[in-house]
C-alpha positions in Angstrom: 0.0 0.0 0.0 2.4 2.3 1.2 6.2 2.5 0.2 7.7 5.5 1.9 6.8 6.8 5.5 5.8 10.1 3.9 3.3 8.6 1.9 2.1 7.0 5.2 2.2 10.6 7.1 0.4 11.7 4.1 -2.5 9.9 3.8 -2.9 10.0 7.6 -2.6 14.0 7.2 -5.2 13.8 4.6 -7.5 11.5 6.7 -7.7 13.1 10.1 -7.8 16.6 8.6 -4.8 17.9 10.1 -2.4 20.9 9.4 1.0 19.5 9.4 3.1 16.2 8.9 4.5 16.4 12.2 1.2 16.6 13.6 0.6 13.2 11.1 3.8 12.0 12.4 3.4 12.2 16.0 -0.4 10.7 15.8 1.2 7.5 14.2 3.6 7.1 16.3 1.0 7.4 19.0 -1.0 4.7 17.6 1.8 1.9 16.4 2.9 2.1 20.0 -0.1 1.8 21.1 -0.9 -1.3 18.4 2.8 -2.6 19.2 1.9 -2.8 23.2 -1.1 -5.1 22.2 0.4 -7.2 19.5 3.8 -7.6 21.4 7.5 -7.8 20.3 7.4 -11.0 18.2 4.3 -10.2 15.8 5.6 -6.5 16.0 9.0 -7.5 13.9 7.1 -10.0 11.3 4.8 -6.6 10.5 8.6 -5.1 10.6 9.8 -7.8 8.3 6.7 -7.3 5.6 7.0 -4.0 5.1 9.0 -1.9 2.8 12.7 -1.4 4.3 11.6 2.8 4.7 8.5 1.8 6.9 10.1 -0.4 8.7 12.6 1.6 10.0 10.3 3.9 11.3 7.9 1.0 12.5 11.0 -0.4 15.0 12.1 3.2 15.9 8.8 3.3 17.9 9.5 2.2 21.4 6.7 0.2 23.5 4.8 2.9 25.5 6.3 1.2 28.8 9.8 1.3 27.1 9.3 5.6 26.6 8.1 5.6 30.1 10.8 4.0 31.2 12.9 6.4 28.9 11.4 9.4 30.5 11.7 8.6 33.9 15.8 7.7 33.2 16.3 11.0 31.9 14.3 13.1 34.7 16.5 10.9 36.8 19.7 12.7 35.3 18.1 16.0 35.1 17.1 16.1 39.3 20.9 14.3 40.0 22.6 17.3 37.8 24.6 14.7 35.6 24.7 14.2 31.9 24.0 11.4 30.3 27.6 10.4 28.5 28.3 12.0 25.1 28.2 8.3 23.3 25.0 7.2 24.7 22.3 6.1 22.3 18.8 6.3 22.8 16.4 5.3 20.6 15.3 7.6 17.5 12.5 8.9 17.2 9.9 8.0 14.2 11.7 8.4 11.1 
């Protein structure tokens, strides 16, 4: 159906009636975490394995809501305790 994540944000844009692709991008990553918490981690990377490689990026870059809760609180963490997290550190991207 689709081929490229902005032909994705696109249609969603087009769809919910909305101004922006950001504001298409951030309501599907909203719901495929939401649809990846449900389905779980195994049915979540055969979806990743039969889409096309540009959706599929995007569609693994989207953490688990627990996981970006998790995230959140690791990083208010280091904001309250004054540290930094170390220059090399890798978090996960967001979508796209």
């Amino acid at each position: 159906m689709f081929e490229t994540r902005k032909e994705f944000l696109l249609e969603i844009k087009a769809r919910a009636g909305l101004e922006s692709l950001e504001e298409a991008d951030r309501l599907a990553q909203i719901v495929i975490s939401l649809v990846k918490a449900r389905i779980g981690p195994e049915l979540s990377e055969e979806i990743a394995r039969r889409i096309s490689q540009d959706l599929a990026m995007g569609w693994r870059s989207i953490a688990l809501p627990q996981e970006a809760m998790e995230m959140q609180e690791m990083m208010f963490e280091l904001e309250e305790e004054g540290t930094k997290p170390p220059p090399d550190a890798r978090y996960p991207p967001e979508y796209g």
